[in-house]
C-alpha positions in Angstrom: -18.8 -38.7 -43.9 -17.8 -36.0 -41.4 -17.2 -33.5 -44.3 -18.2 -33.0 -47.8 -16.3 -33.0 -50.9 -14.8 -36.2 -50.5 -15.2 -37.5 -53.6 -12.1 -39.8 -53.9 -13.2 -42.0 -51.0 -16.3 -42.5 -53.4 -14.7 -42.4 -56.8 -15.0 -46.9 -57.0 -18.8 -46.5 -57.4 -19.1 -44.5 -60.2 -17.0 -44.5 -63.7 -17.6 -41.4 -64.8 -17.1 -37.6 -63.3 -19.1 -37.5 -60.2 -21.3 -34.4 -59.3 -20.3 -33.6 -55.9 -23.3 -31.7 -54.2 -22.1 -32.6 -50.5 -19.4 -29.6 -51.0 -21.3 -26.2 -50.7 -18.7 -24.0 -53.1 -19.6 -21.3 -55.5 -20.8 -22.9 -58.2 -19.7 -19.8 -60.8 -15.8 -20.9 -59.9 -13.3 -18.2 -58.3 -13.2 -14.4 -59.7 -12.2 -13.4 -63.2 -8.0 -12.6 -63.3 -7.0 -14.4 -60.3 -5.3 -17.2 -62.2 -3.4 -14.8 -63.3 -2.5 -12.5 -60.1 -1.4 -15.9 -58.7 0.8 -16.8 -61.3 2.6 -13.5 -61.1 2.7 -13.9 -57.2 5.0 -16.8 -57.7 7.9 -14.6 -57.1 6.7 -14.0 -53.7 7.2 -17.5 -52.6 10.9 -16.9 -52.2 10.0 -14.1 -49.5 8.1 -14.5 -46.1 4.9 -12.7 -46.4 4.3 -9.3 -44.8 4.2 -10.5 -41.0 1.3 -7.8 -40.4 -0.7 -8.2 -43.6 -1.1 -4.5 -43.6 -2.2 -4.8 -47.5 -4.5 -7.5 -46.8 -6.0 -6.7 -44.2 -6.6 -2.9 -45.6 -8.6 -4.7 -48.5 -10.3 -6.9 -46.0 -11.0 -3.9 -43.8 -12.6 -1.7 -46.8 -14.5 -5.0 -47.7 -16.1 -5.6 -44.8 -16.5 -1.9 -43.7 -14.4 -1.8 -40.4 -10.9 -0.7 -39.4 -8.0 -2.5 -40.1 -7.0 -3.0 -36.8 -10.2 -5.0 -35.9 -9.2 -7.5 -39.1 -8.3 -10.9 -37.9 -6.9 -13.0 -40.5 -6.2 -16.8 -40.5 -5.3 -20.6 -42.8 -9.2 -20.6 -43.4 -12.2 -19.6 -40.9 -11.5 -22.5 -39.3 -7.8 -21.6 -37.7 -9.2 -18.6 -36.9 -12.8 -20.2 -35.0 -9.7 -22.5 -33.3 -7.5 -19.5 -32.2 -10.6 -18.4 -30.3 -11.5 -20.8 -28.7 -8.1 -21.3 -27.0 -8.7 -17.7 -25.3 -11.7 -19.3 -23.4 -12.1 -22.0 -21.1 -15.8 -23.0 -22.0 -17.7 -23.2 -25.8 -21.8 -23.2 -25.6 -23.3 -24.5 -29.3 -26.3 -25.2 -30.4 -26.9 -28.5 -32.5 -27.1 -29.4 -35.3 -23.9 -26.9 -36.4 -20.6 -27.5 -37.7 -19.3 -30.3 -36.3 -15.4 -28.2 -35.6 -17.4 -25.9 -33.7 -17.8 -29.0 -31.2 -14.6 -31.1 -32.4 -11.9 -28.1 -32.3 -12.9 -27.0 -28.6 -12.7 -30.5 -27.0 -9.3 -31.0 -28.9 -7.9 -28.4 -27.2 -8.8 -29.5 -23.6 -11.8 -27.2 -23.2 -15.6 -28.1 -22.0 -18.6 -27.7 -24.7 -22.2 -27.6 -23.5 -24.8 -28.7 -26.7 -28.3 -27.0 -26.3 -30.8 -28.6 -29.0 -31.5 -25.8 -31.8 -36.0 -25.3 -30.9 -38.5 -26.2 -33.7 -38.0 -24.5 -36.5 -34.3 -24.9 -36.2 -34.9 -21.5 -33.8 -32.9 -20.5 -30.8 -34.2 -21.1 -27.5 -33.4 -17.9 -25.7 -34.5 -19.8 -22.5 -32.1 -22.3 -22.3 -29.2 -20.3 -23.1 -30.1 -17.7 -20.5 -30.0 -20.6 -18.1 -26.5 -22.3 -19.2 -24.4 -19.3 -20.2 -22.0 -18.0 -17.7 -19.4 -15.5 -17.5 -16.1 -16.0 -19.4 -18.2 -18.4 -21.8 -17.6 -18.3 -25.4 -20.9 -19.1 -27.7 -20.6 -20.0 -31.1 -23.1 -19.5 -33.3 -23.3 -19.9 -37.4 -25.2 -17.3 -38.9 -26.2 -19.0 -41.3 -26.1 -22.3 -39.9 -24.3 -25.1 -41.4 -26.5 -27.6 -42.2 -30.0 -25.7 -41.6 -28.9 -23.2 -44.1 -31.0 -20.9 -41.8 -29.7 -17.4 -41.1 -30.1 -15.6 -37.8 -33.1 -13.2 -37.5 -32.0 -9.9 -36.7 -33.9 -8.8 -33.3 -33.0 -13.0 -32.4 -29.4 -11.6 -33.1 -30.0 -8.6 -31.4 -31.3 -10.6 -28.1 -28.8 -13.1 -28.2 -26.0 -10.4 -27.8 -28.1 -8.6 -25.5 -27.6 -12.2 -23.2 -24.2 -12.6 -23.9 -23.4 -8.6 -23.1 -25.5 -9.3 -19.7 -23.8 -12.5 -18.6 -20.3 -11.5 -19.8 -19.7 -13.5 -22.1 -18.5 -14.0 -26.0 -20.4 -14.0 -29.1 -18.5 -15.5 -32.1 -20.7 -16.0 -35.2 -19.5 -17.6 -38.1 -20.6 -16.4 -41.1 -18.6 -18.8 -43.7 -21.7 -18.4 -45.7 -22.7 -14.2 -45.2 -22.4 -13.7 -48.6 -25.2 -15.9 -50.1 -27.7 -14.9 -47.7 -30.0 -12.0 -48.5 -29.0 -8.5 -47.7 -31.7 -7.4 -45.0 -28.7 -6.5 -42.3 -25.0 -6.7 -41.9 -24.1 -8.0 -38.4 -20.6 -6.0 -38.9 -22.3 -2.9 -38.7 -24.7 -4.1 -35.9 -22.1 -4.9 -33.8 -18.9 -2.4 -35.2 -18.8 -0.6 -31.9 -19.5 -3.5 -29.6 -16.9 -5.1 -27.6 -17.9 -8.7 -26.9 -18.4 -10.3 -30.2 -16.2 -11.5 -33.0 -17.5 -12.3 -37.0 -15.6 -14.8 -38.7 -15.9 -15.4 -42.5 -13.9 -16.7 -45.5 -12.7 -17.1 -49.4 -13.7 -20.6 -49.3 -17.2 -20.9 -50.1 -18.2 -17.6 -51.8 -14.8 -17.1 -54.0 -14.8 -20.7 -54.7 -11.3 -21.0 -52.9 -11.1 -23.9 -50.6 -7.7 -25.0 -51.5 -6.2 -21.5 -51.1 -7.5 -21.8 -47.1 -8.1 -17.8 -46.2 -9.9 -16.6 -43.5 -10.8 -13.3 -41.9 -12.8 -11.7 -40.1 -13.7 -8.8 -37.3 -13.2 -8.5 -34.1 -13.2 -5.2 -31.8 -9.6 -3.7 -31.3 -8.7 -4.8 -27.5 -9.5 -8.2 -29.1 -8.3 -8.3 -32.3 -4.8 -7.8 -30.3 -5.3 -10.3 -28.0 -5.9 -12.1 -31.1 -2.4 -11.5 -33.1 -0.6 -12.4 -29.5 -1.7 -16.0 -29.8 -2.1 -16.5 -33.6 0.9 -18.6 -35.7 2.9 -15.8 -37.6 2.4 -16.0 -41.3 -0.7 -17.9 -41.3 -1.7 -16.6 -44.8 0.8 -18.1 -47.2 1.5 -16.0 -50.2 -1.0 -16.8 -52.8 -4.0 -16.8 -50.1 -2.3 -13.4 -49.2 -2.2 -11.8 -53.2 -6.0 -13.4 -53.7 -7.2 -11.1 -51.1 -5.8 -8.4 -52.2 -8.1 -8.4 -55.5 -11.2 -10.7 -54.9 -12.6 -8.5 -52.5 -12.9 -5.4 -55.2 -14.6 -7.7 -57.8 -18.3 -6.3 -57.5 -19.5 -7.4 -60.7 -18.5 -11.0 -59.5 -19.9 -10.8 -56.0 -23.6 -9.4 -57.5 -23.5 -12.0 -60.0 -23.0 -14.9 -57.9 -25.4 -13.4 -55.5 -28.1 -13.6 -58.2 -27.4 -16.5 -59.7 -27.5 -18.7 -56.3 -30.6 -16.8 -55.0 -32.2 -17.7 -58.5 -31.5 -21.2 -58.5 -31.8 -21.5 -54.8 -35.5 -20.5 -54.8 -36.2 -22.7 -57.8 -34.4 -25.9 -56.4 -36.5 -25.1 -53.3 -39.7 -24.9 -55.2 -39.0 -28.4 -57.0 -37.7 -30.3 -54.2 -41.4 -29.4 -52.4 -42.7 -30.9 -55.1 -41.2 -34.5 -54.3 -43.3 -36.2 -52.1 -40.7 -38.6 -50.3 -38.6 -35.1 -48.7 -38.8 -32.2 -47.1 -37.2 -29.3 -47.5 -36.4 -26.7 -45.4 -36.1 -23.2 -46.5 -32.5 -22.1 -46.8 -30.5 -18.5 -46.8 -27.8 -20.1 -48.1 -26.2 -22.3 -50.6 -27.5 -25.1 -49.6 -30.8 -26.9 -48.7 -31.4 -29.4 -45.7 -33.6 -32.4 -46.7 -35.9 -34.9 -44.1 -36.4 -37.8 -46.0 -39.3 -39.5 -45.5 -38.8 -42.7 -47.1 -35.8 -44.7 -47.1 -32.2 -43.7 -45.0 -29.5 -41.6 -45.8 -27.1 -44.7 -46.9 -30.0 -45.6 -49.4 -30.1 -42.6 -50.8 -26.7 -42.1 -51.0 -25.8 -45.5 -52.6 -28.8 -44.3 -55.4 -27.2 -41.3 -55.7 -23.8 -42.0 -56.2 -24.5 -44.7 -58.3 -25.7 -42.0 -61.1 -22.8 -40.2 -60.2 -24.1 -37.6 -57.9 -22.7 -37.3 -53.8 -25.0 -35.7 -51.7 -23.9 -35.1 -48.4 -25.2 -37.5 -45.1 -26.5 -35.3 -42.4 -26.0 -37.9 -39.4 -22.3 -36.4 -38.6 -24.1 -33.5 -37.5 -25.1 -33.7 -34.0 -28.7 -33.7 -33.5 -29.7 -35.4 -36.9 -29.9 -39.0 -37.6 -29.7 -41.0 -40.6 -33.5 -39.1 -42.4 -31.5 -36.1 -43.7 -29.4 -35.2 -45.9 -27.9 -31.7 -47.3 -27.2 -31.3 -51.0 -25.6 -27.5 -52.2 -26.7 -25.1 -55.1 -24.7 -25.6 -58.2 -25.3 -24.5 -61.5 -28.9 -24.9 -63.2 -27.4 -27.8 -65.8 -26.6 -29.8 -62.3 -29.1 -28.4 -60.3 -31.7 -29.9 -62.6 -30.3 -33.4 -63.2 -29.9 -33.5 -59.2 -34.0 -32.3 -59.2 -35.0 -35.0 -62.2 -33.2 -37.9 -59.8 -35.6 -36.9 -57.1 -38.6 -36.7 -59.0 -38.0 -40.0 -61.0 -37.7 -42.2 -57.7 -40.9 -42.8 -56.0 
């Protein structure tokens, strides 16, 4: 399983509809009216879109408080994470993370250097004083994908305060901003910095993975070094219409907000309660789980067996086969996912 939401590979073990909780999407679906702004953008399939996005990325821009010209846009976070990367020669991660941020680099002939995440899933300033060089590019998600842990801010802070000093590159993926609480906005930390570029996306938080749109900031000298090596019309048209209306659905974006933090805490608080996991606290909307008792296979073969797919953590480098990752869904599925645990010793 190297990513979730496969559920037809899986579909033979169980007859029924299977709950898929290795797929970390909104849970509350995508925003009110957008069926229907995509059916009226139809029309605009017979046109190329705008080549410049001015429309979209003016949205983006008043979205994610920045100027337009430092909006990147791309076919999901991850074209954009990949355009990046082919601007530099080597990628520094820290593991466990997304396994493209280590997949995407190497396919693209560049070198990758893995520095172990400390305890506590914490970064070791240390050891990435001691590795990063000039003309490196570090990837970092903020939250992290599968920790679920977000970045401390003065953490932030010093890690930027490395890269500035070594000249090198921040990117920080932030797939996941949106679910995470609202103590600081690393836009605005870093709006008037130069080395350091914030990726996010409709997928997760609109509930739009199979529209594929991606944007993000970047300061202006490289936002346009961006556009020079990016494919032209990346955003096809109905990625392009979408974001220009999800981002001005606030009633949407508080109510998800509340509704994951609320069942977040409470799946948190239950899953303590079950004696053969840990879990780790979370900022997102998901929860990594140490298991243990038993392996992941074992628990995923229960699991799916019930009709529920959870997601195996050992295709993250730098876990093994004792954890697994399951997402926040709604409370009906939430708890049926919670009374499985409890009810298997």
């Amino acid at each position: 399983m190297i990513h979730g939401g496969d559920v037809l590979s899986y579909s033979g073990k169980y007859e029924g509809e299977i709950i898929d909780f290795s797929s970390n999407i909104n849970p509350l679906g995508p925003p009110d009216g957008l069926k229907e702004v995509l059916i009226a953008a139809y029309n605009e399939l017979v046109c190329y879109p705008d080549i410049k996005y001015r429309e979209l990325k003016a949205n983006v821009a008043a979205y994610l408080g920045c100027d337009q010209d430092q909006v990147i846009l791309g076919n999901g976070a991850m074209e954009i994470i990949n355009n990046v990367c082919l601007l530099f020669k080597r990628v520094v991660v820290f593991t466990p993370c997304f396994i493209e941020y280590i997949k995407r680099p190497k396919v693209l002939g560049k070198r990758v250097l893995k520095l172990p995440l400390a305890e506590g899933f914490s970064i070791d300033l240390e050891k990435l004083e001691n590795i990063l060089q000039a003309g490196d590019l570090l990837i970092l998600g903020n939250p992290n994908n599968p920790t679920g842990l977000r970045i401390p801010e003065p953490v932030l802070k010093a890690v930027y305060d490395l890269v500035i000093s070594k000249d090198a590159f921040l990117l920080l993926d932030e797939a996941f901003f949106e679910f995470c609480p609202a103590d600081y906005d690393s836009i605005s930390l870093f709006k008037t910095e130069s080395n350091v570029c914030i990726v996010r996306a409709a997928t997760k938080f609109f509930a739009l993975p199979g529209l594929r749109l991606g944007y993000g900031f970047a300061p202006t000298g490289f936002a346009q070094r961006y556009t020079e090596i990016e494919m032209p019309w990346s955003v096809n048209a109905f990625a392009n219409a979408a974001g220009r209306c999800i981002f001005k659905d606030k009633a949407y974006i508080e109510r998800t907000k509340k509704y994951i933090n609320k069942e977040r805490e409470y799946m948190l608080k239950c899953l303590s309660q079950v004696k053969w996991v840990k879990a780790f606290n979370s900022h997102a909307n998901f929860i990594l789980l140490k298991l243990m008792k038993y392996d992941e296979d074992i628990v995923f073969d229960k699991f799916i067996k019930q009709g529920f797919m959870i997601r195996k953590a050992s295709t993250f480098d730098g876990l093994d086969k004792s954890y697994i990752r399951v997402a926040v869904k709604d409370h009906q599925s939430n708890q049926k996912l919670i009374d499985l645990f409890q009810g298997w010793a």
